[in-house]
VEXZALUM-722424 format. One record per residue (C-alpha): residue number from 1; x, y, z. Coordinates in steps of 0.02 Angstrom, whole numbers, plus 50000, padded with zeros to 5 digits. Layout:
N
pos,px,py,pz
NUM,X,Y,Z $
...
This chain:
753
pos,px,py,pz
1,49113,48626,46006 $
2,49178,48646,45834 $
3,49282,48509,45770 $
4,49429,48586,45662 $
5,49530,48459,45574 $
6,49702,48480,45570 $
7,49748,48472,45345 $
8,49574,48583,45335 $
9,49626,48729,45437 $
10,49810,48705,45334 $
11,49744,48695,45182 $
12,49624,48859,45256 $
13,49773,48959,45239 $
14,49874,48882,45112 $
15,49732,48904,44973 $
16,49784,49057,44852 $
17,49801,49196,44886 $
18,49882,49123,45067 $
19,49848,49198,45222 $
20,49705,49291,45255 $
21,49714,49481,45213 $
22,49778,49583,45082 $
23,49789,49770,45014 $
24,49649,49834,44916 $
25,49645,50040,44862 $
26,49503,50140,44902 $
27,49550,50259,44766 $
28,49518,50217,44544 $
29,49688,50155,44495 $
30,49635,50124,44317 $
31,49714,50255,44206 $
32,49869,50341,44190 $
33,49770,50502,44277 $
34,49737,50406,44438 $
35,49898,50322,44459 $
36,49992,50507,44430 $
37,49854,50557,44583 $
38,49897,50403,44685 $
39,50080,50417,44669 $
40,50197,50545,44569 $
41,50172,50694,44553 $
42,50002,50720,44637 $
43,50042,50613,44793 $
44,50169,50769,44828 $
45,50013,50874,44850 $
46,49960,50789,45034 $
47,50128,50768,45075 $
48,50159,50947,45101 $
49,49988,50970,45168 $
50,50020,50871,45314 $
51,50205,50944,45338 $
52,50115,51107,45344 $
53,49971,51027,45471 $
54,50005,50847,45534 $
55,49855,50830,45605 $
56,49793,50813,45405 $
57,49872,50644,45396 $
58,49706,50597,45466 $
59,49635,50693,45308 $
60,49738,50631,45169 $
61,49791,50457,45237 $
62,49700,50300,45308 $
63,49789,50338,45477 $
64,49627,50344,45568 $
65,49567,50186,45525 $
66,49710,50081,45539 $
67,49790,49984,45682 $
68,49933,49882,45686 $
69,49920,49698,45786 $
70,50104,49682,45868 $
71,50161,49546,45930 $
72,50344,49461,45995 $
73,50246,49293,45998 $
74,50306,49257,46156 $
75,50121,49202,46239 $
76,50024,49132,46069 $
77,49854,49047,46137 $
78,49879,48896,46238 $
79,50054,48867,46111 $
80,50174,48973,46221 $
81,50330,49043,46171 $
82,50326,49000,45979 $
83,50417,49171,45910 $
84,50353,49276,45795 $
85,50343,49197,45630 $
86,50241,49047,45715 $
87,50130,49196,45778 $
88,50080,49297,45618 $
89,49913,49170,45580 $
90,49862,49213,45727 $
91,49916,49413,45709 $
92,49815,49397,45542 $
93,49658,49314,45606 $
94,49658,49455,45741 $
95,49633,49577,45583 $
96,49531,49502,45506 $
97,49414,49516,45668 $
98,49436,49717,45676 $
99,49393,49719,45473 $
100,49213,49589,45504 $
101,49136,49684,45670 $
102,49213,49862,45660 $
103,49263,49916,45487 $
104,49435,49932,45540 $
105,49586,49890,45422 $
106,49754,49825,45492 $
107,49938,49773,45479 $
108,49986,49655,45561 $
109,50175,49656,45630 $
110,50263,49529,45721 $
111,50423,49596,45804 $
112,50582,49474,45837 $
113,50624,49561,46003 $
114,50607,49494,46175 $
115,50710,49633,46258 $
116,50551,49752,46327 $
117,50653,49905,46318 $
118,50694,49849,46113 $
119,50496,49797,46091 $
120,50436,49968,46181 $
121,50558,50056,46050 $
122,50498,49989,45898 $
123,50301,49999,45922 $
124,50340,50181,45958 $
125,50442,50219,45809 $
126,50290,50161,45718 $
127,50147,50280,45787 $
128,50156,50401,45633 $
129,50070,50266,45535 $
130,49929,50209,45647 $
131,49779,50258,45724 $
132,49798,50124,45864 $
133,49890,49990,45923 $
134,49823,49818,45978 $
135,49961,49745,46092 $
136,49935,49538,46081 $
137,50009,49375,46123 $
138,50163,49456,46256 $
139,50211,49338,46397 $
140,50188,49412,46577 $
141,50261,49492,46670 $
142,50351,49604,46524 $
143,50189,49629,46440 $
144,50129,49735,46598 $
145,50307,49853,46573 $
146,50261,49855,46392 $
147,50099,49924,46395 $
148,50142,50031,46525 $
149,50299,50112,46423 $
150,50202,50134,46284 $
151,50040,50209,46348 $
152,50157,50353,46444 $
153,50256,50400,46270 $
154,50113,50378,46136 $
155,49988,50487,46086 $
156,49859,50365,46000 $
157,49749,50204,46066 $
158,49838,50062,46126 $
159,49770,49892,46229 $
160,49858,49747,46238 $
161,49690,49650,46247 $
162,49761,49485,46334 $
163,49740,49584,46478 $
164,49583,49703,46440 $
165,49480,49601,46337 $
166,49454,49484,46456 $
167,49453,49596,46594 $
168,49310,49688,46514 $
169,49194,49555,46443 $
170,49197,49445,46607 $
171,49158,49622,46720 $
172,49018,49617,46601 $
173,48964,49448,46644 $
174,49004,49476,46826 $
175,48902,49623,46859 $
176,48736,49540,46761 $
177,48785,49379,46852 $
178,48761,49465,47015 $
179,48593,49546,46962 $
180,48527,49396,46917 $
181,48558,49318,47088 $
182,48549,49478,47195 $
183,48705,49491,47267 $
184,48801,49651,47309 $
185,48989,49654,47211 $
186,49056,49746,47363 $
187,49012,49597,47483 $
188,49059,49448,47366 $
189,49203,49338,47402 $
190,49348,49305,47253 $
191,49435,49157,47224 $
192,49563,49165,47076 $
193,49646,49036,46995 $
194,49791,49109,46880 $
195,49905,49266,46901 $
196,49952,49303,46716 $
197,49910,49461,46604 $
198,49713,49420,46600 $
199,49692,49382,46778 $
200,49781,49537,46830 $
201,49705,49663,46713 $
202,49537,49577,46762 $
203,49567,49617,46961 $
204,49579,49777,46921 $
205,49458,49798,46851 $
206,49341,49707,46979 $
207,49432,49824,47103 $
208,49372,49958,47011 $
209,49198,49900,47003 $
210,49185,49889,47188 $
211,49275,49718,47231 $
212,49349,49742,47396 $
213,49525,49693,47410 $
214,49500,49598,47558 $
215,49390,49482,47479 $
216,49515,49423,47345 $
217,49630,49265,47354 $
218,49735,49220,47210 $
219,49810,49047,47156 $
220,49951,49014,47021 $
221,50047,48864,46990 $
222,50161,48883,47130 $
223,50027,48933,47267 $
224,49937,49046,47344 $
225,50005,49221,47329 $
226,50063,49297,47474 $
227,50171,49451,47515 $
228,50312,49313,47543 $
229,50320,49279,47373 $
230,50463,49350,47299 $
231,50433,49246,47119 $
232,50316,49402,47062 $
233,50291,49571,46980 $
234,50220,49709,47087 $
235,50065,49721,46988 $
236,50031,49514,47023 $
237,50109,49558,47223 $
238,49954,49702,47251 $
239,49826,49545,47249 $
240,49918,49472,47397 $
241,49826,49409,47517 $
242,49868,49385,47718 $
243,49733,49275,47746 $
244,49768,49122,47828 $
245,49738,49022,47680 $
246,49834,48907,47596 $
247,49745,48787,47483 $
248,49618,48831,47361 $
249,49488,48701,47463 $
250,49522,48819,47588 $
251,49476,48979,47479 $
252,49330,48917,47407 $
253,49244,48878,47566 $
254,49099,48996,47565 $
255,49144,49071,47401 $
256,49019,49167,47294 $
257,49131,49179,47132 $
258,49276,49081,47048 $
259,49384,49155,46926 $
260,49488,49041,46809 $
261,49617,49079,46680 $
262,49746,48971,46719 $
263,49734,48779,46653 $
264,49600,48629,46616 $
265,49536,48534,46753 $
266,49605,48629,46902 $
267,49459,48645,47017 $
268,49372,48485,47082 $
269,49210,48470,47082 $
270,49187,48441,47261 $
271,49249,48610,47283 $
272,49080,48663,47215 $
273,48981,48613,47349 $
274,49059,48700,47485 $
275,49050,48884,47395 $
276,48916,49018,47444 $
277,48751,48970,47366 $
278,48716,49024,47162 $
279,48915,49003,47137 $
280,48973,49103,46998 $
281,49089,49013,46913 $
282,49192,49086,46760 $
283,49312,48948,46709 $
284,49419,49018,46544 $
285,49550,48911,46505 $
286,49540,48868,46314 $
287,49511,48739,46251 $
288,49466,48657,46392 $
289,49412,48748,46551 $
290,49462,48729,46723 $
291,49309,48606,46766 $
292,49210,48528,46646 $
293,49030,48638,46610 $
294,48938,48477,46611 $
295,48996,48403,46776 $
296,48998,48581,46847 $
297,48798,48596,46805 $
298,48775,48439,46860 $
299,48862,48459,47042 $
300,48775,48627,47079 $
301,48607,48662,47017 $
302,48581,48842,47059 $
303,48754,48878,46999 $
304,48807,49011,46852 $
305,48938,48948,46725 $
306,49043,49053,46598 $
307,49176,48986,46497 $
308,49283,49025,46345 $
309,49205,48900,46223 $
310,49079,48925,46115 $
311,48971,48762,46123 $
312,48904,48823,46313 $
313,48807,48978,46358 $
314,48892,49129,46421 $
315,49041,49121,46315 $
316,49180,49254,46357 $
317,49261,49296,46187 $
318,49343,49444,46191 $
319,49290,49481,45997 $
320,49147,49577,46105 $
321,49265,49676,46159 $
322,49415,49739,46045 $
323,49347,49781,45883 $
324,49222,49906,45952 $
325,49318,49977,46094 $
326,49453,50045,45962 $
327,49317,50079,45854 $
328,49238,50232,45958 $
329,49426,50265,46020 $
330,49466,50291,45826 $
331,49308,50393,45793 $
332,49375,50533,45901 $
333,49549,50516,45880 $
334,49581,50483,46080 $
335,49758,50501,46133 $
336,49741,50338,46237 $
337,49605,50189,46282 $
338,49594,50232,46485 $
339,49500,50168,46638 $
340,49322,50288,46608 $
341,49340,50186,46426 $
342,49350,50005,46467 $
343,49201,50044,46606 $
344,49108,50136,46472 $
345,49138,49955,46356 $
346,49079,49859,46525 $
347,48929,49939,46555 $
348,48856,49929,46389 $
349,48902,49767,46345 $
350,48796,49734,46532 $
351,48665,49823,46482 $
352,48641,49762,46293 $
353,48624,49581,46349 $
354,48461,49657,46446 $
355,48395,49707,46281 $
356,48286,49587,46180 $
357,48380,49461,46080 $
358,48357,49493,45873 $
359,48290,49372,45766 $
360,48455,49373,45675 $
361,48531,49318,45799 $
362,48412,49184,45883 $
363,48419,49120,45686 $
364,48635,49111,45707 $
365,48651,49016,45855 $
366,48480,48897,45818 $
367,48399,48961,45986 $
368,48248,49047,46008 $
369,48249,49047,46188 $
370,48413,49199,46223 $
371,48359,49308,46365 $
372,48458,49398,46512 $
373,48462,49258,46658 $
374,48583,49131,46708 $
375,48617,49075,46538 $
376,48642,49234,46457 $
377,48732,49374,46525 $
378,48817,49439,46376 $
379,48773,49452,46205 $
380,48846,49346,46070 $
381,48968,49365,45957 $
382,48873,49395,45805 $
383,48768,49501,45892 $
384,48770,49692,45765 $
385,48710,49794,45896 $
386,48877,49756,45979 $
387,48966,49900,45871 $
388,48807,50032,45902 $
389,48815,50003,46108 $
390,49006,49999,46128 $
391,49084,50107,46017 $
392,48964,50252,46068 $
393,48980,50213,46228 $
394,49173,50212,46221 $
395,49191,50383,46126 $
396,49083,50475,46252 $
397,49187,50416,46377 $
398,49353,50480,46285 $
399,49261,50644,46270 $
400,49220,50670,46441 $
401,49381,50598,46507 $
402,49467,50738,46389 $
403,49572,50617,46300 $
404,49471,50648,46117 $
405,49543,50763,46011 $
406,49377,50754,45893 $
407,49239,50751,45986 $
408,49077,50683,45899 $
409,48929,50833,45914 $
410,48806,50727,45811 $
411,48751,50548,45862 $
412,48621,50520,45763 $
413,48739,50556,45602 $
414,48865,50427,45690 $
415,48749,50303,45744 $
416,48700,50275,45553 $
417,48901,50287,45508 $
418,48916,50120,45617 $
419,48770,50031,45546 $
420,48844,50071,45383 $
421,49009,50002,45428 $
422,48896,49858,45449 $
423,48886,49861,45244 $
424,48707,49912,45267 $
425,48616,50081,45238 $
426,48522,50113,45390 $
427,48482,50275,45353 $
428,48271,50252,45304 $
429,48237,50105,45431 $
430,48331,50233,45550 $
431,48199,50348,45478 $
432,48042,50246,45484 $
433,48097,50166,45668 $
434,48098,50355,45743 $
435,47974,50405,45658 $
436,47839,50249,45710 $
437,47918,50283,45905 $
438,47851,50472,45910 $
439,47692,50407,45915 $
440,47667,50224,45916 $
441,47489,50167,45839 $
442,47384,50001,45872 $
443,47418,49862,45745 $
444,47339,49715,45743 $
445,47412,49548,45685 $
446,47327,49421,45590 $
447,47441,49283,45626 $
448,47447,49326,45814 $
449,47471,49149,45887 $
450,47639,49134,45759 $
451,47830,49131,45849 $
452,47897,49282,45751 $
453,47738,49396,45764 $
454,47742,49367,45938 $
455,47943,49391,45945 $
456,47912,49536,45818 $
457,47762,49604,45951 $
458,47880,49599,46093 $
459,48032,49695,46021 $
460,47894,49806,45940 $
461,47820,49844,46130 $
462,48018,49851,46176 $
463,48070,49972,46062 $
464,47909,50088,46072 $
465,47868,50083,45913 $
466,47682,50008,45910 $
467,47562,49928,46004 $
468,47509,49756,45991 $
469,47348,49665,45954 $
470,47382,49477,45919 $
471,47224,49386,45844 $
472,47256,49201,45892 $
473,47212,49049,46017 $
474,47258,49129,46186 $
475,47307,48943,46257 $
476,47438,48930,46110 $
477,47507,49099,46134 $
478,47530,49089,46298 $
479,47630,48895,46272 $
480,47731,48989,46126 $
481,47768,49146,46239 $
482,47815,48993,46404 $
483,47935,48899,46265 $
484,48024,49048,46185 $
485,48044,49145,46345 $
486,47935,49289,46276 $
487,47880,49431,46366 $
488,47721,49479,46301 $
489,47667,49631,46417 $
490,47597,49752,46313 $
491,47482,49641,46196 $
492,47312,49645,46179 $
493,47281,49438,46127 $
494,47117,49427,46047 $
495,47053,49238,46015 $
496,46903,49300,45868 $
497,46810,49132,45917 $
498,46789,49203,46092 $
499,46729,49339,46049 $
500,46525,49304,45966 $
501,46443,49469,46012 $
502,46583,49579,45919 $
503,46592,49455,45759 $
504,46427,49471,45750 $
505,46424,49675,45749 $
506,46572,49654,45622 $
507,46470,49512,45481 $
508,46327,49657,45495 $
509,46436,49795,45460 $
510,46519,49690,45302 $
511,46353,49625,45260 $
512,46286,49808,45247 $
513,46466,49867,45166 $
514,46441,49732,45039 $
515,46263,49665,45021 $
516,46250,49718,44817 $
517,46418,49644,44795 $
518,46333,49476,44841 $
519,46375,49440,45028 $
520,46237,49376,45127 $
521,46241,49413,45318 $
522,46259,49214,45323 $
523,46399,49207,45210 $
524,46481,49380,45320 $
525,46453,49277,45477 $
526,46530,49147,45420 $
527,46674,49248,45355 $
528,46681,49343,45527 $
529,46765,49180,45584 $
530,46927,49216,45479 $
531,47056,49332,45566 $
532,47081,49424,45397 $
533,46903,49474,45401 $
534,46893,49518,45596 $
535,47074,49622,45578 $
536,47015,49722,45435 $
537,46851,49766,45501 $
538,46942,49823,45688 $
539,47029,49945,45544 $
540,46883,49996,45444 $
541,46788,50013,45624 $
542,46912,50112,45722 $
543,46970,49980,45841 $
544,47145,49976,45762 $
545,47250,50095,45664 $
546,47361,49945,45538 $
547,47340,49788,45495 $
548,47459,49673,45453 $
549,47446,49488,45397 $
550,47507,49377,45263 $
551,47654,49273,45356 $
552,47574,49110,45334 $
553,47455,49115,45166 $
554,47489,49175,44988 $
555,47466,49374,44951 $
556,47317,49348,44841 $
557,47228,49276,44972 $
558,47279,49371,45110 $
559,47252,49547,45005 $
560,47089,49522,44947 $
561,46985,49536,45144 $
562,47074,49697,45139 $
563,46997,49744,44978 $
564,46862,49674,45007 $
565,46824,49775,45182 $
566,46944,49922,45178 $
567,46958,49970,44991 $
568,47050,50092,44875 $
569,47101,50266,44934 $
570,46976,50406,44850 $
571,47038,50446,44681 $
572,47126,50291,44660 $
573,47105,50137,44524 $
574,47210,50038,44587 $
575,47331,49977,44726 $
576,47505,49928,44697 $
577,47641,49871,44798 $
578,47861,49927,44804 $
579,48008,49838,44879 $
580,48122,49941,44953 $
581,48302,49898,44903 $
582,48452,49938,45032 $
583,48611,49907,44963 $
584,48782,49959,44987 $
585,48756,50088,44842 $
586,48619,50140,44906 $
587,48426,50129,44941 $
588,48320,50075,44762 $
589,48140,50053,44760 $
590,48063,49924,44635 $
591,47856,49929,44601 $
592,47753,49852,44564 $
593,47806,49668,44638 $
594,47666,49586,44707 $
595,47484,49658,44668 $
596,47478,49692,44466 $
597,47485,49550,44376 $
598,47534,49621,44186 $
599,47468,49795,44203 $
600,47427,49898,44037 $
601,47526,50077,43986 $
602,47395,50168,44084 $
603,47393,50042,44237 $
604,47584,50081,44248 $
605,47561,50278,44236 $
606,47467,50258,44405 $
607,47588,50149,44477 $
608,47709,50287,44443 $
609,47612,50407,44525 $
610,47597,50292,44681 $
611,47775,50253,44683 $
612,47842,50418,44666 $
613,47725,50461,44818 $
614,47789,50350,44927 $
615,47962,50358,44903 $
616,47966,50553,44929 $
617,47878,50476,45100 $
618,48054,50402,45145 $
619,48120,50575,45091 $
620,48201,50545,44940 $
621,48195,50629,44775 $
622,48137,50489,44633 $
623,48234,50473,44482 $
624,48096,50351,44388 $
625,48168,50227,44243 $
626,48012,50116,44159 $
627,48117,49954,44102 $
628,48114,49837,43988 $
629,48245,49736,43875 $
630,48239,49848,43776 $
631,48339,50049,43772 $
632,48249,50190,43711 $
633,48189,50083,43551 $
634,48335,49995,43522 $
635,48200,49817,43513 $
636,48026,49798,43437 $
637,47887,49698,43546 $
638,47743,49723,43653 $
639,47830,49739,43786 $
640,47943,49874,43748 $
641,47819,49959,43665 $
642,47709,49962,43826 $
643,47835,50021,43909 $
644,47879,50178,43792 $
645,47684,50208,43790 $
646,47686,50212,43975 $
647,47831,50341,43995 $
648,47770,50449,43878 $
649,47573,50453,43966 $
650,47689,50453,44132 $
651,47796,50619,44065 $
652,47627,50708,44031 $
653,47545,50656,44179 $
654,47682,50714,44328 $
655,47793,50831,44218 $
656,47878,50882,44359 $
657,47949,50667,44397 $
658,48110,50642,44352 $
659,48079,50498,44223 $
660,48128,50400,44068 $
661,48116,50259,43985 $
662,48087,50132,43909 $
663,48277,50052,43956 $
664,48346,49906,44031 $
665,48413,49870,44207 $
666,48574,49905,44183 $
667,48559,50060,44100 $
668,48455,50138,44238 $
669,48595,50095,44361 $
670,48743,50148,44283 $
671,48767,50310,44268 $
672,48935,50325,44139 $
673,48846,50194,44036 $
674,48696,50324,44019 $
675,48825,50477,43983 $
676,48916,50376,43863 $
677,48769,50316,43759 $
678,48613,50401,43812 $
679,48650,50568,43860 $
680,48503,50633,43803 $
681,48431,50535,43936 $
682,48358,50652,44086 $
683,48414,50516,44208 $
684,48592,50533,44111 $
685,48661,50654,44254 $
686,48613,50551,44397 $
687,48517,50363,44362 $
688,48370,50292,44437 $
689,48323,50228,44582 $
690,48162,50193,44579 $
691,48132,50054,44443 $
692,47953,50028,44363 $
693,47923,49839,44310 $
694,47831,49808,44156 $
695,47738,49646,44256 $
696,47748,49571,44430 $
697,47829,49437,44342 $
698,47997,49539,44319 $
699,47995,49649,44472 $
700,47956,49493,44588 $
701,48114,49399,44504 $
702,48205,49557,44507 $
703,48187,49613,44721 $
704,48218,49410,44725 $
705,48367,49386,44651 $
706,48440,49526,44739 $
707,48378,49483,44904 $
708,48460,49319,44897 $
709,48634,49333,44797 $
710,48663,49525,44800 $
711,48685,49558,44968 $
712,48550,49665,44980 $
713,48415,49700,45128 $
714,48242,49704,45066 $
715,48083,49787,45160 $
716,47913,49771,45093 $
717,47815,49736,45006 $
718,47740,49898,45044 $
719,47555,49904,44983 $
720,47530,50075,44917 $
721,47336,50132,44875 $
722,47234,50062,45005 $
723,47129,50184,45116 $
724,47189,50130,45272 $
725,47373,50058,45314 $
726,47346,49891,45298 $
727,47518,49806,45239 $
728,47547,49599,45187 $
729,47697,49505,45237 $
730,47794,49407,45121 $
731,47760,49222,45182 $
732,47892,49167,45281 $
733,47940,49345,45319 $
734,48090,49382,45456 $
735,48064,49447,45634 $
736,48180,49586,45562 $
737,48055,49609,45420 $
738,47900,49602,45508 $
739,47973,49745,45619 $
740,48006,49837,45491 $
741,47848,49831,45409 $
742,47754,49863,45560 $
743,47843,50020,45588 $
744,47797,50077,45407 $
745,47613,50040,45457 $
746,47628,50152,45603 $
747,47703,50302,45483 $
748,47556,50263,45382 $
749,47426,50264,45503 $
750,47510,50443,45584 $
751,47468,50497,45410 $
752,47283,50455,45412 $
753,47135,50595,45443 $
């Protein structure tokens, strides 16, 4: 676990600007214009529009994307009753949270009142200014009265996610736990350990899920809870249990789950032994659970462990839950989070930690081996698709439980709103991903015996958007798929040195493809035994629709078999190859960055014509800029002046393109500095984006630089010109980016004859 020394996390928050949030506008606030629209006299303006209609504060304010975090501090972590000064760090760090994984701005508020019926009034005097409410940190039992109170007299989302958070991450874990040891939740026995918000809410749930009642037995620091009790609330005296029982030795004999959010060290771990076999055991207490994982794993074998720390599997964090479950309740303006919600958040965070495990996310947490089973049952924290299961999943739910007031009618418009929330444009990979799924083609990998092709091959088989042929050693495959926990149904493995009769039908068909181009049918044999020979003639011969290599070599060498066998589309000179550019203003696509070395004027006018063609592929209008250091003349040299030769050949040639040049970089890309000084520019109206690189040189340092310090994502490079798809990886290429690729080759090959 983490090690957080005690001056570092003060000086955390003590280092200017202190805290951790602050206000930032949305709006320009930069002359006196914009301030008279952002305050007097045009602020007036919205104001009566939303006396007139209030339901346009949504419209004119930030209302529906803002919550407030409340809390008394009465209940902070494991620190108790430390009031609400001692609680706003905390408060903060909670918005902070809803900002990172959902996009969602807050205020946080902590409220000196410990008097429910003074709490309940406040938080609803404040509803005309949020969207939602996220209840934290309120000591049981008023917290249950609280959030009670408040649901019945508001009108907008409100959780206090002690209680729910929990409740729905570990129902989650519970239901995949029972799948993966084939048990029936309606036939499972309960043991509890803790009676507080979180253990409550989290019964309920389980009721709800199909727990019986009868099966439950609950423990808190006094005992066993009983209808004798008379120490309790009525939502803690509903679990009581009339059993005879009275120790928890006694309750966890024959046992097939333990539930703990009560305190470290609780549970023995002789108790263990004598529970049902494949014990589930969920043991939450923070920091330090109520049995230790390690002695836990060690006492039972076959058992299934949970807890709330981060340095074991199966961590319960409720940061799965919160940020996205307000997220879809915002999105449709729900008058309330209800039951058909949280189960909506329960069963897809179940099913999403069914779904293969991204690269990305394998690359976080330094393991290559997450998969659903004992050790995973719910996805990780820093898992993205977290916000494009939930939140979906949580808004249809408010819409069919008629408590949205704005229902969503198109998905596919708000499944690319959340990935943009993400702070990146998935709008084309969105594209290209559909698009390869309609009708999924037969690629075949070079580098098939390599971890990420073969985790690349598996989400690719997953997903539906190609199939799979792996060139490599089957022996090694097979140990990579064994180590990695890969499922590799669906892949054709092809070891090339197996396979003598059909290398020798391919070194004939090379040698007769390029016998005047001095190849010998020795020197094709002997070239039949490289995979980027044998892929690219299963292309050129029908036996595959893409090819993809390049992970492991340079380009040159991994282009030229695919020149060499394949060749240049019919009318073509030349190949060329574009980076496509996703950034937070938008998608850009650079060319060329890989293939051309220092092209001429007239080598450039056909990498135009290639570009422009393939980016009106990703449907999108190009708006061409040829650049240089130099604008419009403003610099002698022959590299400006190749440039201005280029755009003029390039105007005459495709005088319908949207082009100019020659300018530099910065000028393309911003627009008001093209108005101000170039507006005789035709890309003054709108800029480029699609940039044309005088030499590979610039472009390659350009897509680079980006890549790595602008926060952009990069796909390609995407080899334009050849006559079949046949694509090459950038070495060292992402699972993400292989993906990606692939499902450009399958667009490609939909496109061939």
């Amino acid at each position: 676990m983490l090690k957080i020394n005690k001056q570092d996390a003060l000086n955390y928050h003590a280092q200017g600007p202190a805290g951790k949030i602050e206000v930032v506008p949305t709006k320009p606030v930069s002359t006196q214009a914009d301030l008279a629209l952002a305050y007097s006299p045009g602020v007036a303006e919205p104001c009566m529009a939303i006396f007139e209609n209030p339901d346009d504060v949504y419209k004119y304010t930030a209302k529906g994307n803002l919550v407030a975090v409340i809390s008394n501090g009465t209940a902070v972590l494991g620190l108790g009753n430390i009031g609400p000064e001692a609680s706003k760090p905390v408060m903060e760090g909670k918005g902070v949270l809803f900002k990172k994984f959902a996009g969602i701005d807050c205020f946080d508020i902590e409220i000196d009142a410990t008097d429910p019926d003074e709490f309940i009034r406040i938080v609803k005097a404040l509803e005309p200014t949020f969207g939602g409410i996220n209840l934290e940190d309120i000591k049981a039992p008023e917290c249950f009265r609280i959030e009670t109170a408040l649901r019945e007299q508001m009108n907008i989302p409100l959780m206090h996610d002690d209680q729910h958070g929990t409740a729905i991450i570990t129902s989650a874990a519970l239901l995949n736990a029972l799948e993966v040891v084939g048990k029936q939740i309606d036939k499972v026995k309960l043991v509890v350990s803790g009676a507080g918000a979180a253990a409550v809410s989290c019964l309920r749930l389980y009721l709800e899920l199909g727990v019986k009642l009868e099966n439950v037995v609950v423990f808190d620091k006094d005992g066993i809870i009983t209808p004798a009790r008379t120490d309790l609330a009525p939502l803690q005296l509903q679990f009581a249990t009339t059993r005879p029982i009275t120790t928890l030795a006694e309750a966890m004999q024959g046992a097939d789950v333990f539930l703990g959010l009560s305190a470290a060290n609780v549970l023995p771990a002789e108790l263990l032994l004598t529970m049902a076999p494949n014990p589930i055991v969920f043991a939450l207490a923070n920091p330090n659970p109520e049995i230790d994982y390690d002695l836990a794993i060690a006492t039972r074998h076959d058992i299934i462990m949970a807890t709330g720390r981060s340095d074991h599997p199966n961590q319960v964090n409720n940061v799965l839950g919160f940020p996205y479950i307000f997220r879809g309740a915002l999105d449709v303006r729900a008058t309330e989070i209800n039951e058909a919600m949280k189960l909506a958040a329960v069963h897809a965070l179940a099913e999403l930690a069914k779904d293969t495990v991204p690269d990305l996310v394998n690359n976080a947490y330094g393991d290559n081996t997450l998969a659903f089973g004992r050790t995973y049952l719910i996805p990780k924290p820093l898992d993205p698709r977290l916000i494009l299961s939930i939140s979906p999943a949580v808004a249809r739910a408010a819409m069919e439980s008629g408590v949205a007031r704005r229902p969503i009618t198109d998905w596919l418009a708000y499944d690319e709103e959340l990935r943009a929330r993400l702070g990146v444009n998935q709008k084309i990979l969105n594209r290209i991903t559909s698009g390869a799924k309609a009708s999924p083609k037969r690629v075949v990998f070079a580098e098939g015996d390599n971890y990420k092709i073969l985790k690349a091959a598996q989400i690719l088989v997953e997903e539906g958007i190609a199939n799979p042929i792996l060139l490599g050693n089957k022996e090694k495959v097979a140990a990579l798929a064994q180590a990695n926990n890969l499922d590799l149904a669906g892949c054709e493995v092809i070891d090339i040195l197996q396979q003598d009769e059909q290398r020798q039908a391919f070194a004939e068909h090379l040698f007769q493809k390029r016998q005047r181009k001095g190849v010998t049918l020795y020197e094709a044999q002997r070239l039949l035994r490289e995979r980027d020979y044998y892929g690219a003639l299963m292309l050129e011969t029908g036996q595959a629709d893409a090819f993809i290599t390049g992970l492991a070599k340079d380009y040159s060498k991994s282009i030229s078999p695919a020149l060499r066998v394949i060749g240049v589309e019919p009318g073509l000179q030349r190949v060329a190859s574009m980076y496509v550019i996703l950034h937070k203003k938008g998608p850009y696509f650079f060319a060329d960055t890989t293939v051309n070395i220092n092209p001429t004027a007239e080598d450039l006018v056909d990498i135009v014509g290639l570009t422009a063609r393939s980016v009106r592929a990703f449907g999108i209008e190009p708006r061409v800029a040829m650049i240089s250091y130099s604008n419009f003349g403003s610099n002698a040299g022959e590299l400006p002046e190749k440039m201005r030769r280029a755009t003029n050949l390039a105007q005459q040639r495709y005088p319908d393109l949207l082009l100019d040049g020659e300018m530099q970089a910065n000028t393309a890309l911003n627009r008001d500095l093209l108005r101000e000084q170039y507006p005789f520019s035709r890309l003054a109206d709108a800029g480029a984006n699609t940039l044309i690189f005088p030499n590979v040189e610039s472009g390659n340092i350009a897509y680079k630089v980006l890549q790595e310090i602008g926060g952009a994502e990069v796909v390609g490079p995407i080899l334009m010109g050849m006559r079949k798809p046949v694509h090459i990886l950038q070495i060292g290429a992402s699972v993400r980016e292989i993906v990606n690729m692939t499902a450009i080759a399958v667009i490609d090959a939909q496109k061939q004859p």
